[in-house]
C-alpha positions as CSV (number, residue, x, y, z in Angstrom):
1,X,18.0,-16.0,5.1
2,X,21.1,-16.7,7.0
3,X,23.5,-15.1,9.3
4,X,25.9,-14.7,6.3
5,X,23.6,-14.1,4.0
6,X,22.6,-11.2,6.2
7,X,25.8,-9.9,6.5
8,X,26.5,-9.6,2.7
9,X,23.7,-7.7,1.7
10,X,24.7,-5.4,4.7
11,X,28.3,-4.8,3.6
12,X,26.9,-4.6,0.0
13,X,25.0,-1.5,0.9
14,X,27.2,0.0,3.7
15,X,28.0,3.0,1.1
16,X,24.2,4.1,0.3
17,X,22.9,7.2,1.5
18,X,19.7,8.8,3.0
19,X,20.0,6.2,6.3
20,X,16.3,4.4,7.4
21,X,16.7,3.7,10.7
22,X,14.9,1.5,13.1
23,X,14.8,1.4,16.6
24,X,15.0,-2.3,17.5
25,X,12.9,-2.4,20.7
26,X,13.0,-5.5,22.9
27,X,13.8,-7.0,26.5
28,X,15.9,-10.0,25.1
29,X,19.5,-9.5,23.6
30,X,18.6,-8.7,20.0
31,X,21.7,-10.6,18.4
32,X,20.7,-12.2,15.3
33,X,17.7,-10.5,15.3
34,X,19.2,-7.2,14.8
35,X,21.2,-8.4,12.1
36,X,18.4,-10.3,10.1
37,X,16.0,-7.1,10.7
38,X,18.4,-5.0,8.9
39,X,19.2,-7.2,6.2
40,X,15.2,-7.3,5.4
41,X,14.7,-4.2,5.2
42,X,17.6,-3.6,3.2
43,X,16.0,-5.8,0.4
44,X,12.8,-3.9,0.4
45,X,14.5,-0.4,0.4
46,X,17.4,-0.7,-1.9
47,X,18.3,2.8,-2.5
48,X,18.6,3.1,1.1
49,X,20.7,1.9,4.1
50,X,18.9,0.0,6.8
51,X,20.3,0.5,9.9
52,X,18.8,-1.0,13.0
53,X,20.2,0.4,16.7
54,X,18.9,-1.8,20.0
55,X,17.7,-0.5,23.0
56,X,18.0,-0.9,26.7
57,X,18.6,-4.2,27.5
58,X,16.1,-6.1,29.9
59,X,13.6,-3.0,29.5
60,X,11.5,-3.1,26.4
61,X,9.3,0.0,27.3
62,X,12.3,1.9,28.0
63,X,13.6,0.9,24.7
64,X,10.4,2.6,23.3
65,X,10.7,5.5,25.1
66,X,14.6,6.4,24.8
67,X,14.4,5.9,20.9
68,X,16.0,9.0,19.4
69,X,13.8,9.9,16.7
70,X,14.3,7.0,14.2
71,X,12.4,6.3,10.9
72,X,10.9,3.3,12.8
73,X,10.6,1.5,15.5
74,X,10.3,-2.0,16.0
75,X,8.1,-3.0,19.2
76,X,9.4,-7.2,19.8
77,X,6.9,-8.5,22.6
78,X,7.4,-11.5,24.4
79,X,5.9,-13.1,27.8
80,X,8.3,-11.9,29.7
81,X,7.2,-8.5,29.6
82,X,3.8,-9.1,31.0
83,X,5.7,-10.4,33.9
84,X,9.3,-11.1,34.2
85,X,8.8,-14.2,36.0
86,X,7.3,-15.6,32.5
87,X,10.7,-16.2,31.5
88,X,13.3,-19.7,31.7
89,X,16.2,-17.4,33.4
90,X,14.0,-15.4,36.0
91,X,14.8,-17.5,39.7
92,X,11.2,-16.9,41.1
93,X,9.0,-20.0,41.8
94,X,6.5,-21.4,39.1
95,X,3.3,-22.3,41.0
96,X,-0.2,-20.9,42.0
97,X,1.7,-18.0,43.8
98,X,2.5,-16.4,40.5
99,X,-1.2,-17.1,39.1
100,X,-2.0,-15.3,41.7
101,X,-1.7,-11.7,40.3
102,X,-0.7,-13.1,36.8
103,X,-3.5,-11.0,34.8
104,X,-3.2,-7.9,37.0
105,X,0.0,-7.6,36.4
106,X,0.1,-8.2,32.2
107,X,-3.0,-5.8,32.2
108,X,-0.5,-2.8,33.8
109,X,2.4,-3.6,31.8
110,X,0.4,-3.6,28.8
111,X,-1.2,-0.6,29.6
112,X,2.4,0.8,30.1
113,X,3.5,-0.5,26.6
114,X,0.8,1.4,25.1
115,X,1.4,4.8,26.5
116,X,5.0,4.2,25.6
117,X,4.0,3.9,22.0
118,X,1.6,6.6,22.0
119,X,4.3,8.8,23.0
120,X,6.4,8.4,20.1
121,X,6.4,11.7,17.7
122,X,3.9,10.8,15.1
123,X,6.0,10.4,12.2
124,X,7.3,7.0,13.0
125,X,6.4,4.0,11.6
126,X,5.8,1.1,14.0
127,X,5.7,-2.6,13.8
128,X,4.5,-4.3,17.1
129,X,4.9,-8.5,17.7
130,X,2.7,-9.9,20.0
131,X,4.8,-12.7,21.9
132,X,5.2,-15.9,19.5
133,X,7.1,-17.9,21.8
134,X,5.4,-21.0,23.9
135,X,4.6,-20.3,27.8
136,X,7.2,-21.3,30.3
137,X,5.2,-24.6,31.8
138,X,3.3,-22.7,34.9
139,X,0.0,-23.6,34.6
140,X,-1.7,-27.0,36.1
141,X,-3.8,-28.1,32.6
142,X,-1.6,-30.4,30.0
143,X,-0.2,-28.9,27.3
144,X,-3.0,-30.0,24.7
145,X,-5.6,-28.0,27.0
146,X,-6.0,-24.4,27.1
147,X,-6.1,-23.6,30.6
148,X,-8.4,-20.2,31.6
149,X,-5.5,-18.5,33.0
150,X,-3.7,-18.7,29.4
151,X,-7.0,-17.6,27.8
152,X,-7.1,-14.3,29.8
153,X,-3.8,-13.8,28.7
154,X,-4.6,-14.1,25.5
155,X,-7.9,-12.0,25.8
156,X,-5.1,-9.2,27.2
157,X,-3.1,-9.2,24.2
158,X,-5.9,-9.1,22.3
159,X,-7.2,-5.8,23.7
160,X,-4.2,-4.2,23.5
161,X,-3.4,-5.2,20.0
162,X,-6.7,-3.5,19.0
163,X,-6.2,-0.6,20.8
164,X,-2.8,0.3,19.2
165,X,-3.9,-0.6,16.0
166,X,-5.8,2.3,15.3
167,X,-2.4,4.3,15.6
168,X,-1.4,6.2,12.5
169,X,1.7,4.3,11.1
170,X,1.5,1.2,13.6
171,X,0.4,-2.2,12.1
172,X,0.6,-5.1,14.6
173,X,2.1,-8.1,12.8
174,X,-0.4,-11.2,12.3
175,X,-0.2,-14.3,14.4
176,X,-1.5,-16.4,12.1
177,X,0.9,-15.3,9.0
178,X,4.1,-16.3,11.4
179,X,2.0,-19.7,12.8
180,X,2.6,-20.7,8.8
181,X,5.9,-19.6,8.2
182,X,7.4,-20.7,11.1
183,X,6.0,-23.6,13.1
184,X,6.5,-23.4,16.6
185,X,7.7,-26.5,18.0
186,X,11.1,-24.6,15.6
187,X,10.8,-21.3,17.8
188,X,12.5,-21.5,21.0
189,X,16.4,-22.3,21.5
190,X,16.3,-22.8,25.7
191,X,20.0,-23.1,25.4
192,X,20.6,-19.7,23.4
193,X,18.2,-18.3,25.6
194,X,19.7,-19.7,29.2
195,X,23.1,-18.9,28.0
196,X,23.6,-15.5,26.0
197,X,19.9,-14.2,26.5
198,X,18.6,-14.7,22.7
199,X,15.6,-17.1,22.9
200,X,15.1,-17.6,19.0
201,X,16.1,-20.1,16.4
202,X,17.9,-18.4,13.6
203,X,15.3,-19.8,11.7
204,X,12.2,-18.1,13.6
205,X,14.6,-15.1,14.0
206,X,14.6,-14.7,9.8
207,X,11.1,-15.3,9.7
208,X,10.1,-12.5,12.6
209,X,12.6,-10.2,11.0
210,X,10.8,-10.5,7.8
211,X,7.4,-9.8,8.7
212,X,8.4,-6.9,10.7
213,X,9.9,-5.4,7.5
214,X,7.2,-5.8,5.3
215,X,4.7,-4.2,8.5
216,X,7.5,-1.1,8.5
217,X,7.5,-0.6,4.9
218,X,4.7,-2.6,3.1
219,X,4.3,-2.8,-0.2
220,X,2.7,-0.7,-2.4
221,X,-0.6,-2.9,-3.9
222,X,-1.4,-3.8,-7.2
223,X,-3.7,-1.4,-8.7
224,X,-5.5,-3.7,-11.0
225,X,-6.4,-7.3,-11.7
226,X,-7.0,-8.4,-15.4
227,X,-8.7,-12.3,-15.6
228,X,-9.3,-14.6,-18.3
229,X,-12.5,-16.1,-19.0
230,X,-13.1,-19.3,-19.8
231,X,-11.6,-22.1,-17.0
232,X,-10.6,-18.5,-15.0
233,X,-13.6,-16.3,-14.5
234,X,-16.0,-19.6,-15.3
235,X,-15.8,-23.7,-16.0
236,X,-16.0,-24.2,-19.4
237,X,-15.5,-22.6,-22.9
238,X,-18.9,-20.4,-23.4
239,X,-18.3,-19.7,-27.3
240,X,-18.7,-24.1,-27.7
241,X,-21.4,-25.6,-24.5
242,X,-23.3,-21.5,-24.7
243,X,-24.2,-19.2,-21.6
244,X,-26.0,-21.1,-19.7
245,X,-23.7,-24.3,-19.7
246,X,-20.7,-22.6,-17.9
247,X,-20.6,-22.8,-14.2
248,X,-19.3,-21.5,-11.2
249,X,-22.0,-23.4,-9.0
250,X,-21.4,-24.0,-4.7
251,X,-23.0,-27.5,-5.6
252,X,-20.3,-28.7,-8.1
253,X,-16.3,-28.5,-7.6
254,X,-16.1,-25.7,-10.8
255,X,-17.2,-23.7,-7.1
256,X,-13.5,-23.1,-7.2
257,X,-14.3,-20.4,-9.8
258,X,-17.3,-18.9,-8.0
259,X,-14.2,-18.5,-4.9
260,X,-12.3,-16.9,-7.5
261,X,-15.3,-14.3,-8.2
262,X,-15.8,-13.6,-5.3
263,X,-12.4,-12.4,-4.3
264,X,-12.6,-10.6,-7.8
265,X,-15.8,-8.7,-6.5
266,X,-14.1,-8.4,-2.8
267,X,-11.1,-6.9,-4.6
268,X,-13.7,-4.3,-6.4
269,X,-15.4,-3.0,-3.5
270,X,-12.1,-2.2,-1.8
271,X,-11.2,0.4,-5.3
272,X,-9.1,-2.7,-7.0
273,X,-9.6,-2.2,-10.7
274,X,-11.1,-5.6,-12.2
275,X,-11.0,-6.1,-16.1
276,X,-12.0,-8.5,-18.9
277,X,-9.4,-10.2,-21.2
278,X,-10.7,-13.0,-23.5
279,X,-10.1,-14.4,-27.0
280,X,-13.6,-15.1,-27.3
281,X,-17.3,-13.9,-29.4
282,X,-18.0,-10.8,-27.8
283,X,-21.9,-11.8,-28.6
284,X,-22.0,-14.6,-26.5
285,X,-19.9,-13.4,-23.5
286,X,-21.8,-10.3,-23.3
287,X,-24.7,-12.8,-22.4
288,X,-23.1,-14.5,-20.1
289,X,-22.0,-11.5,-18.3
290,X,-25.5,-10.6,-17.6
291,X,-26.4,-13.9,-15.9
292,X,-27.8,-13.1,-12.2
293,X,-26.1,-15.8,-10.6
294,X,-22.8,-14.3,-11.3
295,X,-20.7,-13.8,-7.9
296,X,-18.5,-10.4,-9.3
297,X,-21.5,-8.6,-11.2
298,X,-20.6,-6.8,-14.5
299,X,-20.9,-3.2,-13.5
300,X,-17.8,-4.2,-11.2
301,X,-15.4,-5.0,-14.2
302,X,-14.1,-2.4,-17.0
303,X,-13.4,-2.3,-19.0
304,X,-14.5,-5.6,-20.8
305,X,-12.1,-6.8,-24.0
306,X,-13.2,-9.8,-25.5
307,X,-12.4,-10.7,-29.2
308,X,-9.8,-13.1,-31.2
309,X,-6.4,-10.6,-31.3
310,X,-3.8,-11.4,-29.0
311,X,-4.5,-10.7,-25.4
312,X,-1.4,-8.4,-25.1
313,X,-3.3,-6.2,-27.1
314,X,-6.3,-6.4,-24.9
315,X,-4.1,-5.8,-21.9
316,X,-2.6,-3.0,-23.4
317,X,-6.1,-1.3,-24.1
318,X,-7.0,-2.1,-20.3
319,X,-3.6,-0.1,-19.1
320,X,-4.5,2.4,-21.1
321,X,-7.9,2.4,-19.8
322,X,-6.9,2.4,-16.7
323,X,-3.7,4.7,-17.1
324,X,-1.6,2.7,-15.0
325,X,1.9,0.9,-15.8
326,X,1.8,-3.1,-16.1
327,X,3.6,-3.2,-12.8
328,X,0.9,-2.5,-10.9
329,X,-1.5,-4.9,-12.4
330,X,-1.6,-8.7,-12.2
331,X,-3.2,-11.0,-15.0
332,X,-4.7,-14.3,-14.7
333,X,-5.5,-17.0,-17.1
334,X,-5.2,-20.5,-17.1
335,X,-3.3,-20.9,-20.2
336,X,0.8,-21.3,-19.4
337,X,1.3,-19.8,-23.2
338,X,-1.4,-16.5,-22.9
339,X,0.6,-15.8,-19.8
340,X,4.0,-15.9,-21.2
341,X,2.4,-14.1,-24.3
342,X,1.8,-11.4,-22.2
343,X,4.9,-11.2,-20.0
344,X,6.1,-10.4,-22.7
345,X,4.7,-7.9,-24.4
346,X,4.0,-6.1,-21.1
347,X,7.4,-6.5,-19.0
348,X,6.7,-5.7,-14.7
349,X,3.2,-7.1,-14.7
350,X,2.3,-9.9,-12.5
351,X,1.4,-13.0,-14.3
352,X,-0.9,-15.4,-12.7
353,X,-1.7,-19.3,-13.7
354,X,-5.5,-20.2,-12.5
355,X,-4.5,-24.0,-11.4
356,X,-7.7,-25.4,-12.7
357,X,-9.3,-28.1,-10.7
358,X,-6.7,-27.7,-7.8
359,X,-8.5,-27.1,-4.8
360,X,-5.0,-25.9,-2.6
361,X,-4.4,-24.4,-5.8
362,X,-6.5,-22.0,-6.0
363,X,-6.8,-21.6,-2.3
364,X,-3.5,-20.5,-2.9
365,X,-3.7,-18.3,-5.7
366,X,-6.8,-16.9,-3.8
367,X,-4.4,-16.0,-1.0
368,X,-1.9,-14.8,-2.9
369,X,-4.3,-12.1,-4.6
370,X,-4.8,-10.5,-1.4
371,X,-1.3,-10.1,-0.1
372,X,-0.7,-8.6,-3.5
373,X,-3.6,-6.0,-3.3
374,X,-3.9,-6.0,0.4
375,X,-4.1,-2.3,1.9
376,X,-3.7,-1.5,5.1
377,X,-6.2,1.4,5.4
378,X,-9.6,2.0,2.9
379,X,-10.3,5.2,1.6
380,X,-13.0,7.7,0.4
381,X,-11.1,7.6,-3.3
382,X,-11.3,3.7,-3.4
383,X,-14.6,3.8,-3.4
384,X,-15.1,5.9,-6.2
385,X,-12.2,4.6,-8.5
386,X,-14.0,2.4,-11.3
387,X,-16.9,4.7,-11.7
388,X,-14.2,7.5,-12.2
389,X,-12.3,5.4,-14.8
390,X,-15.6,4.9,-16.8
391,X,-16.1,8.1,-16.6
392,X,-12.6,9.5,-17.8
393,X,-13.1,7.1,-20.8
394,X,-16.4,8.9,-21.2
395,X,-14.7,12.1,-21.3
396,X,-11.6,11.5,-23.3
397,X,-14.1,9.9,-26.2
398,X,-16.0,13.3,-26.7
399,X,-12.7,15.3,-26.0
400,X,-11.2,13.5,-28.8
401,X,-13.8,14.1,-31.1
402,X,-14.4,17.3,-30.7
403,X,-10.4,18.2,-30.0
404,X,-10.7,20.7,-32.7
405,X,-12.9,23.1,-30.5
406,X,-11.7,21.9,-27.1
407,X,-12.4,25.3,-25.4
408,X,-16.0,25.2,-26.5
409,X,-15.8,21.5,-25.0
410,X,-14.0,22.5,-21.2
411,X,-16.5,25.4,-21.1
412,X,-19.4,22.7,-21.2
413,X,-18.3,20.2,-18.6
414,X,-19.1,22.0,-15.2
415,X,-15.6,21.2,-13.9
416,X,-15.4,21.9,-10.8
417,X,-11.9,22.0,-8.4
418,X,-11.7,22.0,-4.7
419,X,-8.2,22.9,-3.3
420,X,-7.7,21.2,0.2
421,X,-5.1,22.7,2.2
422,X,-6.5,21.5,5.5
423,X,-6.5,17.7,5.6
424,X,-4.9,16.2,2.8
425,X,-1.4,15.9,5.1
426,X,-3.5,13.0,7.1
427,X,-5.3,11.6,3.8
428,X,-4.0,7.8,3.0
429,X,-5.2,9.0,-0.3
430,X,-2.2,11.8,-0.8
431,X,0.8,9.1,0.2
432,X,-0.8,7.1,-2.4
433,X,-0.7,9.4,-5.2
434,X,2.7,10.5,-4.7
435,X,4.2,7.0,-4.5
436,X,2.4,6.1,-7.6
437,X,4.2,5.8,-11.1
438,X,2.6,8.5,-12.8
439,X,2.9,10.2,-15.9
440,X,2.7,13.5,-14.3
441,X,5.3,13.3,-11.1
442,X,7.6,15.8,-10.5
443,X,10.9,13.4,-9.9
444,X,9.5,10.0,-9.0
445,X,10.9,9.8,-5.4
446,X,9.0,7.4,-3.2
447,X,8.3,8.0,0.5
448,X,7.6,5.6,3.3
449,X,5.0,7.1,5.9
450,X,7.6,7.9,8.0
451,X,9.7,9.6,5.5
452,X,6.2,11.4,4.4
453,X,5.0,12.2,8.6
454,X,9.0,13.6,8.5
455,X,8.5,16.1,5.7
456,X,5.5,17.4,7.3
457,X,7.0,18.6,10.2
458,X,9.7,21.1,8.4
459,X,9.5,25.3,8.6
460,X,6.6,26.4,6.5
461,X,5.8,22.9,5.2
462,X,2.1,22.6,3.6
463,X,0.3,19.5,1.4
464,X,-2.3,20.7,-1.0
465,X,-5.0,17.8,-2.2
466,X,-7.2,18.7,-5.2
467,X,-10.8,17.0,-5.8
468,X,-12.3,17.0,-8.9
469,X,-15.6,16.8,-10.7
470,X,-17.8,17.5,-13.9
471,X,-21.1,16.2,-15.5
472,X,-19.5,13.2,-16.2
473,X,-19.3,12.6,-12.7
474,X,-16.9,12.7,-9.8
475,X,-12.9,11.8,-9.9
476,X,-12.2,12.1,-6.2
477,X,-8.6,13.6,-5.3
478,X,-6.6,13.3,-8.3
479,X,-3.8,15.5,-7.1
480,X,-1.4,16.3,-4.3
481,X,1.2,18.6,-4.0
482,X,3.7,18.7,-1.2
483,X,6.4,21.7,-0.5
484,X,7.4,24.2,2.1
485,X,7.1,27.9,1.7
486,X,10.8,29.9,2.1
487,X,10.1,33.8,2.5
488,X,9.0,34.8,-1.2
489,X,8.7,31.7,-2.8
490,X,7.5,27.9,-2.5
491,X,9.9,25.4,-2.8
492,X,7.8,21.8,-4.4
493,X,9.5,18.5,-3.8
494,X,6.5,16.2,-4.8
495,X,3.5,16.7,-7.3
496,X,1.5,14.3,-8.8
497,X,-1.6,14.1,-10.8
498,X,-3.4,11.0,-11.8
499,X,-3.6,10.2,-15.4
500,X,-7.2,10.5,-15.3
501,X,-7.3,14.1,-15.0
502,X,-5.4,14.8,-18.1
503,X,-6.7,17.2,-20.4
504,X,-8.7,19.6,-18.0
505,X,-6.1,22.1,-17.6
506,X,-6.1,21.0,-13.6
507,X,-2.2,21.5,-13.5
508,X,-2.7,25.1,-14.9
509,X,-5.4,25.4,-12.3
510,X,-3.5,24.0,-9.5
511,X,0.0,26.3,-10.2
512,X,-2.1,29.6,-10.1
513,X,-3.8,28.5,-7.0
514,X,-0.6,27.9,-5.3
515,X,0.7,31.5,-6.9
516,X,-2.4,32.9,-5.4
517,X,-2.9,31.6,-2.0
518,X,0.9,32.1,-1.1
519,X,1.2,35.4,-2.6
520,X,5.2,34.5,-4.4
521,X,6.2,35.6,-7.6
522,X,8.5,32.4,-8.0
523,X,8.3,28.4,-7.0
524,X,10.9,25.9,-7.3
525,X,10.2,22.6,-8.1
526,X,12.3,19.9,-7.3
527,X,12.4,17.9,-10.4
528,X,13.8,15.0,-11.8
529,X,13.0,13.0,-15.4
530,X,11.7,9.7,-15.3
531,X,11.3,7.3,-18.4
532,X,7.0,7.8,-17.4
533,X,6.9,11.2,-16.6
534,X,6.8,12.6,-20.1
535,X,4.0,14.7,-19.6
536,X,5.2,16.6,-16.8
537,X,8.2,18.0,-19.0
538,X,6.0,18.9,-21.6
539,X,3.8,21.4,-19.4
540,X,7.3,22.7,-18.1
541,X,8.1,23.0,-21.2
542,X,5.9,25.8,-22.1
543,X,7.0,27.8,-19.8
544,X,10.6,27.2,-19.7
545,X,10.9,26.9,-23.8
546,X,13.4,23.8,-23.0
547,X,12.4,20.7,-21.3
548,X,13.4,20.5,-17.9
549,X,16.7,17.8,-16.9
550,X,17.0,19.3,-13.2
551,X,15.6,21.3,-10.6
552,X,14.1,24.5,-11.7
553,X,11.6,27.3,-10.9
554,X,9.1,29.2,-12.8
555,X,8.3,32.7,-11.9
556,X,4.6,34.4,-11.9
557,X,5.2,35.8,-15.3
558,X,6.4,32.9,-17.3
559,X,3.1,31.0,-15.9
560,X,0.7,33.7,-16.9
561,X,2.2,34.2,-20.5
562,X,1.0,30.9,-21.6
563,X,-1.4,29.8,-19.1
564,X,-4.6,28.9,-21.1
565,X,-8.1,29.9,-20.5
566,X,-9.4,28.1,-17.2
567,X,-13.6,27.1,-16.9
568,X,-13.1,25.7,-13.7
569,X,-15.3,26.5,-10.4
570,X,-12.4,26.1,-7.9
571,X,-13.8,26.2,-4.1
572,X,-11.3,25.6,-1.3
573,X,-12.0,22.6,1.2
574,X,-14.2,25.3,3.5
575,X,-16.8,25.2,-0.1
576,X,-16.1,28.8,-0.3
577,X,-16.1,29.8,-4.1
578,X,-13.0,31.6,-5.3
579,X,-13.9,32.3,-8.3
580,X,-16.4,31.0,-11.6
């Protein structure tokens, strides 16, 4: 991106509300890097306005500390402040006097940045750099050797990246990502930096300012991956050479494709959803799928479509499946015309060519996969995600054949509820439901952390998390509800349910809970239709007799004329029983 580039986009969205703002923090003059920040994050928040504010010039940790409660804080390292005499404009002699107390002195003013961040309030979102500039020339080994003074800087760094790390809402950007994107014999401009104090390229400046947008606000991952089989998942077409004649062998180049399963079985373990589409005899590929030597086992992929219809329609079954929109989801095949088949018929899904034979290739596609399903954190829920969808499609089959007598059916189940009132606000797991496109959201606003840590800290604010489980087994937290309580009644700007808990009268559940433990005879909900969330006016519906087009509220009364029997055991977080 370019300076004027930049600029546009900035004057373009001078007129949007609801401000982000980031507190640019960095010893340098921030100049270009200001600019290019906020144009960045601009594109990745487009219903907001990006507005980046420096701090103190010449003092990054007082940058850090002055910050005046922004959304986020960018944290721009750079040699110089491990020592200012690390730096082309500082008059102090190079030499073995400065090696002297080099390391000392980066250890304290490390140690300094760090309790600087850890001071900030906990709802803001920080990005740190490490410094990506090269060393002023002190040290006596060439340039092509690594000299043990620069490796116990490094080792410094290193320590202290780890340790602020494990900050809530801090991810430290990676090295390696900016080593690709922007080589660094194209970093450093001596003359911008002798004369006006800016020591970037404007090309190294775009590329920083990037990558410390997408570590303020990443991306929200792809929920699902949906692969083709034959040339994809294996070498070979299985329905014409059989099950044993395909290959993914480490011995062979088709190992390309055992890379490709692996990452597939990676993906799974981390709660990444992992299904079948292939035009193909279901016969045969079900034998092949139970081959031992495969690298992504079969009880890591549902579900499994495999016949000769179109593979929209197979696609289509696996959203359904999965009960998840097509633009979180990304299909692979080899086939140019499958993929535009099912572009298509699926608009927002990410479409994926397997580059047969092409070592960098894949290597890229391989790469590309986990930037698009990366996640920063891991959590309890991920791990439980595919056996829950199997077992949702478990349940909806003998719901909807015995629909008919669907009391008789709830009061079989076991269902039990656990209402957590105590730790959902920290869960990764409740940021993830509400920023997810459900069916049944309240209005479809999306938070960043910050904006989330932020909400958390108003008058009488609370976040509810509900867990759930029956004989089919156990769905993890499949609901969060976040609002603030005003006197008599609860005021509910976010709540979310995951599709896979539809049909167990959880909602009902859930509303007389929050009735009950607040003691109101009225809750407003801050609502909003979406083209998705469908659902969620219906069960207003009933108790408003309209659909709702705006903010409402529902008093104790209207719920308990047409709430419907409930057969759950609901315990709190604490496992004390309520009731059941």
């Amino acid at each position: 991106m370019t300076i004027t580039e930049s600029l546009a986009i900035l004057r373009a969205a001078q007129d949007l509300p609801n401000p982000f703002q980031i507190q640019l923090a960095c010893s340098f003059t921030p100049l270009h890097l200001k600019t290019l920040l906020a144009a960045h994050q601009q594109q990745r928040m487009p219903q907001r306005r990006a507005i980046v504010v420096e701090g103190v010039f010449g003092d990054l940790i007082g940058s850090i500390a002055s910050a005046s409660n922004p959304a986020a804080i960018a944290v721009v390292i750079e040699w110089q402040d491990l020592d200012p005499r690390l730096r082309y404009r500082e008059g102090a002699a190079w030499g073995r006097t400065l090696a002297a107390d080099l390391i000392d002195t980066a250890r304290m003013m490390l140690g300094r940045i760090e309790q600087a961040i850890g001071q900030l309030p906990p709802h803001v979102a920080v990005a740190v750099s490490l410094p990506t500039l090269p060393l002023v020339p002190i040290f006596h080994p060439s340039t092509w050797q690594a000299g043990q003074l620069e490796l116990l800087l490094e080792r410094e760094l290193s320590d202290f990246a780890s340790r602020v790390a494990g900050r809530k809402l801090l991810n430290v950007v990676n090295r390696r990502w900016l080593d690709e994107h922007s080589p660094a014999s194209n970093r450093f401009d001596l003359k911008s930096d002798l004369l006006i104090g800016f020591p970037y390229t404007i090309a190294h400046a775009d590329q920083l300012a990037d990558v410390l947008a997408l570590n303020l606000a990443p991306r929200q991952p792809l929920k699902g991956v949906i692969t083709d089989l034959d040339n994809t998942f294996w070498n070979g077409l299985v329905g014409e050479i059989g099950t044993d004649a395909v290959r993914w062998d480490p011995a062979s180049r088709y190992y390309l494709h055992g890379l490709y399963q692996k990452l597939l079985a990676a993906l799974a373990d981390e709660g990444i959803l992992v299904g079948i589409a292939s035009k193909n005899d279901p016969n045969v590929v079900g034998e092949a799928l139970k081959r031992n030597d495969l690298l992504c086992a079969q009880e890591k992929i549902f579900p499994v479509e495999v016949h000769w219809s179109p593979k929209s329609e197979s696609v289509g079954r696996i959203l359904k499946a999965w009960n998840i929109g097509a633009d979180a989801v990304a299909f692979i095949d080899d086939t140019p015309l499958e993929l535009a088949e099912v572009a298509a018929a699926h608009p927002g899904i990410t479409c994926l060519q397997f580059p047969v034979g092409d070592y960098q290739g894949v290597w890229n596609l391989l790469r590309n996969l986990r930037d698009l399903c990366g996640k920063p954190r891991l959590s309890e829920e991920d791990a439980l995600r595919l056996e829950s969808i199997r077992r949702g499609a478990e349940f909806q089959q003998q719901a909807e054949s015995g629909a008919a007598q669907s009391d008789d059916f709830l009061k079989t189940i076991d269902a039990v509820l656990t209402f957590d009132f105590e730790t959902a606000a920290t869960s990764a797991r409740t940021l993830e439901l509400i920023n997810k496109t459900n069916q049944f959201n309240l209005n479809g606003v999306r938070l960043t952390e910050a904006d989330w840590q932020q909400k958390l800290v108003q008058p009488g604010a609370f976040v509810l998390g509900v867990k759930y489980e029956d004989k089919f087994g156990a769905l993890g937290t499949i609901a969060a509800v976040q609002g603030r309580q005003n006197v008599n009644r609860l005021e509910i700007s976010a709540w979310v349910m995951s599709c896979r808990a539809f049909s167990r009268r959880i909602e009902h559940q859930t509303l007389k809970r929050l009735f009950d433990r607040f003691g109101v005879d009225r809750i407003e909900f801050k609502f909003a239709p979406t083209a998705k969330n469908g659902p969620t006016q219906e069960f207003f519906g009933t108790m408003l007799g309209h659909l709702p087009d705006n903010d409402f509220g529902i008093d104790r009364a209207q719920f308990e004329s047409v709430c419907p029997a409930l057969y759950h055991r609901v315990e709190e977080i604490s496992g004390v029983t309520l009731n059941g």
